[in-house]
C-alpha positions in Angstrom: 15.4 8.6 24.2 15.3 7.7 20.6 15.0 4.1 19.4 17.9 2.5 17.8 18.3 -0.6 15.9 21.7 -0.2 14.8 23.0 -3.3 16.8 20.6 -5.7 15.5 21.1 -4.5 11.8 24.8 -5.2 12.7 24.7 -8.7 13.7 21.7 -9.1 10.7 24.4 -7.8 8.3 26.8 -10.1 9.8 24.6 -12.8 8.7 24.1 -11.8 5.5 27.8 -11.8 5.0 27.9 -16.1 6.5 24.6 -16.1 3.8 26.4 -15.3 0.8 29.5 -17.2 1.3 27.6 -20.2 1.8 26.1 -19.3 -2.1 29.6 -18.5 -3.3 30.6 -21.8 -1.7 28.2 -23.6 -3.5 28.5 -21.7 -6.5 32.4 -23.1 -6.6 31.8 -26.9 -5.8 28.5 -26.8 -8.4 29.8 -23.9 -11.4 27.8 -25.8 -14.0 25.0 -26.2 -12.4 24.4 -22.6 -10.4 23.5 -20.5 -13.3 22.7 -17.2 -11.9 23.5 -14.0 -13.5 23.3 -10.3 -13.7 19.6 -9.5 -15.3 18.0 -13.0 -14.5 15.1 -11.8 -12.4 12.9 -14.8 -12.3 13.5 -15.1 -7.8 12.1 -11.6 -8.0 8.8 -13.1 -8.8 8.7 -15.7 -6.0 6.4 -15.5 -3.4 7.9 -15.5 0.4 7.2 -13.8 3.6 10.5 -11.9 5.3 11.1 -11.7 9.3 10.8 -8.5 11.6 14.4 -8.0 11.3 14.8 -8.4 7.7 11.6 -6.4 7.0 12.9 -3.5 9.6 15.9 -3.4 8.0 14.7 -3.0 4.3 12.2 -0.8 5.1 15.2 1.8 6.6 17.4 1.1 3.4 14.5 2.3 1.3 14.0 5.6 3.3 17.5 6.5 3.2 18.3 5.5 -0.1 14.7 7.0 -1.9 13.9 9.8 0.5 11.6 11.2 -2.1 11.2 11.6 -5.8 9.5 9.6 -8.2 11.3 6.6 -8.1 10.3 6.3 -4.5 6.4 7.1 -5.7 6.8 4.6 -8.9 8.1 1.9 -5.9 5.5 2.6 -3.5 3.0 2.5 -6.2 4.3 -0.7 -7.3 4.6 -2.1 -3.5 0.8 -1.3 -3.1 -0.3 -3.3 -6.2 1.6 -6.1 -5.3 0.5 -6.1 -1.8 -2.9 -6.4 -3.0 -2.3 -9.6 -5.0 -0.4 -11.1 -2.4 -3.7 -10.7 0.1 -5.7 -11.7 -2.7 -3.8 -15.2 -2.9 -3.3 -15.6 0.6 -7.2 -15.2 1.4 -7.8 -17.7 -1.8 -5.5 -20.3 0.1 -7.5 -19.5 3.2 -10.6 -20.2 1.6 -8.8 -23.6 0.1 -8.0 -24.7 3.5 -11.4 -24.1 4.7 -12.7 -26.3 2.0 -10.4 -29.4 2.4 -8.1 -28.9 0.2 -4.8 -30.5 1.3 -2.1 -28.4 2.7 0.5 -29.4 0.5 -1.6 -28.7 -2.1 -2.3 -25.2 -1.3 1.6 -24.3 -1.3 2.2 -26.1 -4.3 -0.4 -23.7 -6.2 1.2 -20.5 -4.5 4.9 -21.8 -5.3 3.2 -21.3 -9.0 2.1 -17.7 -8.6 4.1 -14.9 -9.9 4.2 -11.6 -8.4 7.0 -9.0 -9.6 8.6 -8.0 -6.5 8.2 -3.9 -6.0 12.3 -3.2 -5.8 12.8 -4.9 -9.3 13.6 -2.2 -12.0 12.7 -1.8 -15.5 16.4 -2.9 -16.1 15.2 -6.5 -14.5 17.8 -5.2 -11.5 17.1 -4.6 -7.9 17.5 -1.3 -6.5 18.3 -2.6 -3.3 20.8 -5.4 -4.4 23.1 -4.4 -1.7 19.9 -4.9 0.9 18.2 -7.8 -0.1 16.4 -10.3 1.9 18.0 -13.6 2.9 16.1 -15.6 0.5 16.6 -13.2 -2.6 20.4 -14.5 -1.6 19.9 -17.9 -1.8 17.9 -18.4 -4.7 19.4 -20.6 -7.3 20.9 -22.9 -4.7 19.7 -26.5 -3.4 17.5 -25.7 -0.5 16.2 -28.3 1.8 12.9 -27.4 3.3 10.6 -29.5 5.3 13.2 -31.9 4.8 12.8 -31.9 1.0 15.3 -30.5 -1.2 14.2 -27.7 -3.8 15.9 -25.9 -6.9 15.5 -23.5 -9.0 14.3 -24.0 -12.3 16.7 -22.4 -14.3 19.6 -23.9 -12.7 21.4 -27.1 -13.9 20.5 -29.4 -10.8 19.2 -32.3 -11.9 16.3 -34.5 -10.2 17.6 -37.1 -7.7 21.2 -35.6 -7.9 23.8 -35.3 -5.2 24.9 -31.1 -4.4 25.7 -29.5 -1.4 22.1 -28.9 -0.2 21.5 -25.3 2.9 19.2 -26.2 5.5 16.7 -23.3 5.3 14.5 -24.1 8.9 17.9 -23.4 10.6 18.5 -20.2 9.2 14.9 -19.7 10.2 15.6 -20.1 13.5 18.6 -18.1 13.5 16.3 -14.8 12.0 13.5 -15.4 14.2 16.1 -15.3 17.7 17.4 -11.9 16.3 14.1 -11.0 15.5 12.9 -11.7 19.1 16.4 -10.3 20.4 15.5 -7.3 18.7 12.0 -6.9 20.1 12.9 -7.5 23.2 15.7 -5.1 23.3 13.4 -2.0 21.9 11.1 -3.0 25.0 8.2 -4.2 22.9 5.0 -4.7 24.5 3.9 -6.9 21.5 4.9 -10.6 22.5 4.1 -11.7 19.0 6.1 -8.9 17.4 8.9 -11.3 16.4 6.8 -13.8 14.9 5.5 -11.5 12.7 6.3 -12.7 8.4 4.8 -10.2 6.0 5.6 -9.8 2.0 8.5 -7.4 0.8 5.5 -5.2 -0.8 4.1 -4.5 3.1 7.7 -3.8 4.4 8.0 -1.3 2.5 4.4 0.3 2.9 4.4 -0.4 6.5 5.5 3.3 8.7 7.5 1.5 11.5 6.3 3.8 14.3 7.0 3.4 17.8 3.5 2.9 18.2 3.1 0.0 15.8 6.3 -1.7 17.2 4.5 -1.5 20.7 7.1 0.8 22.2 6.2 3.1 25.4 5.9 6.9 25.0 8.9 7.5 26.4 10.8 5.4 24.1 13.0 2.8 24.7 16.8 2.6 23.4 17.7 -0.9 22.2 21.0 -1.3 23.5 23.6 -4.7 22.3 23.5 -7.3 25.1 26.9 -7.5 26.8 27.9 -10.6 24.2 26.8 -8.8 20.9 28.4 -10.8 19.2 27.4 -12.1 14.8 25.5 -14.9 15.2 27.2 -18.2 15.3 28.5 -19.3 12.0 26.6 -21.1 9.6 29.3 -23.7 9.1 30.3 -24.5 5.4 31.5 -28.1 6.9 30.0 -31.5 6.3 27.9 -33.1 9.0 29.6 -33.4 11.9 30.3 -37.2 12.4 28.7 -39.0 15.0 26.7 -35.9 16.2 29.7 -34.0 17.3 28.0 -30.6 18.1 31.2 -29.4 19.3 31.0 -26.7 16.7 27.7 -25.8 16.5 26.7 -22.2 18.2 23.2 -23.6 18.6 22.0 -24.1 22.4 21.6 -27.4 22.8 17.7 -28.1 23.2 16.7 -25.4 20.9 14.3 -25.8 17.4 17.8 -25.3 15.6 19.5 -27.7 17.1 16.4 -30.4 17.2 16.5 -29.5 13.6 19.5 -30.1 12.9 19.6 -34.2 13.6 23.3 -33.8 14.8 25.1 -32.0 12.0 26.3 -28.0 12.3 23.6 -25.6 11.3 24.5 -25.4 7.8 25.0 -28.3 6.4 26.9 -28.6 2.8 27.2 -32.1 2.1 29.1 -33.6 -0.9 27.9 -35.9 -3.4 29.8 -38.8 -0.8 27.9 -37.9 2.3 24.2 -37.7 0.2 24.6 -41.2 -1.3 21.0 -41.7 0.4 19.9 -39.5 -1.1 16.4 -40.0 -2.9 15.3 -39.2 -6.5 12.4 -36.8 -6.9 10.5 -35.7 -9.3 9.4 -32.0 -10.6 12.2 -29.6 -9.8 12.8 -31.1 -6.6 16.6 -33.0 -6.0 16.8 -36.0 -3.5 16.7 -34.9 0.5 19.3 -34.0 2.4 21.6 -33.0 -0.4 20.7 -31.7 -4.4 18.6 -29.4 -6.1 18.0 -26.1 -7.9 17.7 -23.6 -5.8 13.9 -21.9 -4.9 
């Protein structure tokens, strides 16, 4: 019995959907200062790592849209080089941390790096807009990470300001259970298989065989638990006062919601709920609430 993954692309796609209208929330609170536009590729040359789900589910977009044909050749081509550079970094920061070098330090030199993401056209457009990973869509917005806020720089942000600010561990959290829902629903043998982060460039090189997923011979159908339902909504509301998690879908006890410090999973403060929020340098905003958007 073939192996489908057409329910966890479903509730992935859902989340996509709660992904991009929290950017087109902030977009309308922050106009001025969210400056992204069609042709502006400088997120395509970010580094970042995408999650089983996301990597399953681009790597199946880019079969069925490029069956075969040169531009399919021209992207693997391009996939392969980029691959390379991205182990070549990666075993450089190894090497770093093996030497001392501080582990702030290391990220900070590969948030420098530039590598031109395979999918990005001559045009400076992606070929698989429509499929894009989850950071591709938020991009240009103030992120919070490690409980620092980041932007990017092209945007109008401006150091130490006050913007609705998206709490990236959550989502996180949200793409490793669907990753893990998903492994466990194909009848993985691979308990690590949900864990696993690896560069656009290898999800697209990568032949996601039953073998390398760890399935049995015989196959194993992933079927939609009885309560498939989209993941829990993000929440475009302000922290929930007092720690009212009445409407957060996180179980309580769980890295989201130990994450989350009381407020709904996304968190999209305005400039009156961030007034503690502190000045940083660099193209960093203050925590918990400004930035430009990396």
């Amino acid at each position: 019995m073939p192996v489908t993954l057409a329910p966890y692309f479903e509730k992935y796609k859902a989340l996509l959907a709660e992904v991009d209208a929290v950017f087109a929330k902030v977009g309308q609170a922050c106009p001025e200062e969210v400056t992204c536009a069609e042709g502006c590729s400088d997120c395509c040359h970010a580094l970042f790592d995408v999650s089983l789900v996301e990597a399953l589910y681009l790597n199946t977009a880019f079969h069925e849209r490029f069956p075969k044909g040169p531009d399919r050749e021209r992207i693997l081509d391009l996939a392969d080089a980029a691959d390379r550079a991205h182990y070549k970094l990666k075993r450089k920061a190894v090497k770093a941390g093996e030497k001392g070098v501080a582990t702030e330090a290391i990220l900070a030199d590969l948030a420098r790096e530039r590598i031109r993401c395979p999918l990005l056209g001559d045009d400076d457009r992606c070929v698989l807009y429509d499929c894009r990973p989850v950071t591709c869509r938020l991009y240009g917005v103030p992120l919070e990470i490690g409980g620092k806020a980041h932007s990017c720089g092209k945007s109008g942000f401006a150091p130490g300001g006050a913007y609705p600010t998206v709490k990236v561990e959550i989502l996180q959290d949200r793409l490793f259970a669907l990753s893990g829902e998903l492994a466990a629903g194909i009848g993985s043998s691979y308990p690590l298989l949900a864990d696993m982060l690896v560069p656009v460039s290898m999800a697209l090189l990568t032949e996601y065989t039953p073998e390398y997923l760890g399935i049995s011979g015989e196959g194993a159908a992933a079927q939609a638990p009885a309560d498939a339902a989209p993941p829990a909504g993000l929440g475009l509301a302000p922290e929930a006062p007092g720690g009212d998690c009445s409407g957060c879908g996180e179980a309580p006890g769980s890295a989201a919601c130990a994450s989350c410090g009381g407020s709904t999973s996304w968190v999209l403060p305005g400039p009156e709920s961030s007034a503690d929020s502190a000045d940083s340098g660099d193209s960093d905003a203050g925590p918990g609430g400004s930035g430009k958007g990396s």
